[in-house]
N, C-alpha and C positions, 0 to 999 in steps of 0.2 A: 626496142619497144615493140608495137605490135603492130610490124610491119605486113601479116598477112592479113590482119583486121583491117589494116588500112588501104591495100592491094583491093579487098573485098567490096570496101565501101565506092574506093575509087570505081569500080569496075560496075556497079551497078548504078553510082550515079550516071557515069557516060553512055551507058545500057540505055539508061533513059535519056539521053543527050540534055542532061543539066550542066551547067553552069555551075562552078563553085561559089560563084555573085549569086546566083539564085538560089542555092541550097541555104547559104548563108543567112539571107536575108528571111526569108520560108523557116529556118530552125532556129532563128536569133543566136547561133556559133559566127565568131565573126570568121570571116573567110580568111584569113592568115592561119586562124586554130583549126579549120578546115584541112589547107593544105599541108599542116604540122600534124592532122592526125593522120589523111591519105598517103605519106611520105613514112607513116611510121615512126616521127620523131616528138609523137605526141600519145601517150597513153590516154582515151577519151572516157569520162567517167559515165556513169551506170546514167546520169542524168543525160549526159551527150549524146550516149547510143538509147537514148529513147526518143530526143531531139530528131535524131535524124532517122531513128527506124519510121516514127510517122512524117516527115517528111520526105525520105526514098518511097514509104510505102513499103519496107521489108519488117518481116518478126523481130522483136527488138530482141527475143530468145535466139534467134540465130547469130546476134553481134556480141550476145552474152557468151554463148557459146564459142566464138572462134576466140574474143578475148580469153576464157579460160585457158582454152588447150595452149594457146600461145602463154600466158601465163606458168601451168604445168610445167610446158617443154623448159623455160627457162630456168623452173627450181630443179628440175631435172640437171639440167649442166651444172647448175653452182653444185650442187650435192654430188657430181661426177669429178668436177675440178676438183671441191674441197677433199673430196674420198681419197684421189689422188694424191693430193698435198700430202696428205694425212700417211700415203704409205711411202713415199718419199722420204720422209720425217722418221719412220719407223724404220726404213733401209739404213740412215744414216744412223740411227742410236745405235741399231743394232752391228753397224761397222767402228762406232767409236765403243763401245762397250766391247769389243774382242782385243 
């Protein structure tokens, strides 16, 4: 998921030495979804990262922005694995076809 959006948030809430209880309670995200999004095993929506852009106090453009690129990176690999697959698959026809 988007473990460097969540590296990021984490990293600036402590910046500010918050509390995940205070963040929480300050963006109305309950503080489990908090720590499920700072840990990266929570993708946090467009409504989320505006929750907590005015409540860290950062651009909510800047949590739109790391979600993308980490988004990108990821269709990136599936389209690398799948490309792969793909010539694997093409290796093999073309050794059962001789």
């Amino acid at each position: 998921m988007g473990k460097r959006l969540g590296e990021y948030i984490k990293g600036i809430r402590k910046e500010r030495k918050l509390a995940v209880k205070s963040v929480a309670e300050k963006s109305g995200i309950s503080k489990s979804c908090i720590d499920y999004i700072e840990s990266g095993l929570r993708e946090p929506s467009p409504e989320m990262l505006a929750k907590l852009a005015v409540t860290l106090d950062i651009p909510l453009d800047k949590l739109l922005e790391i979600q993308q690129q980490e988004s990108l990176q990821k269709a990136a690999v599936a389209l690398a694995v799948s490309q792969s697959d793909l010539e694997k698959e093409n290796a093999d026809i073309r050794v059962v076809a001789r």
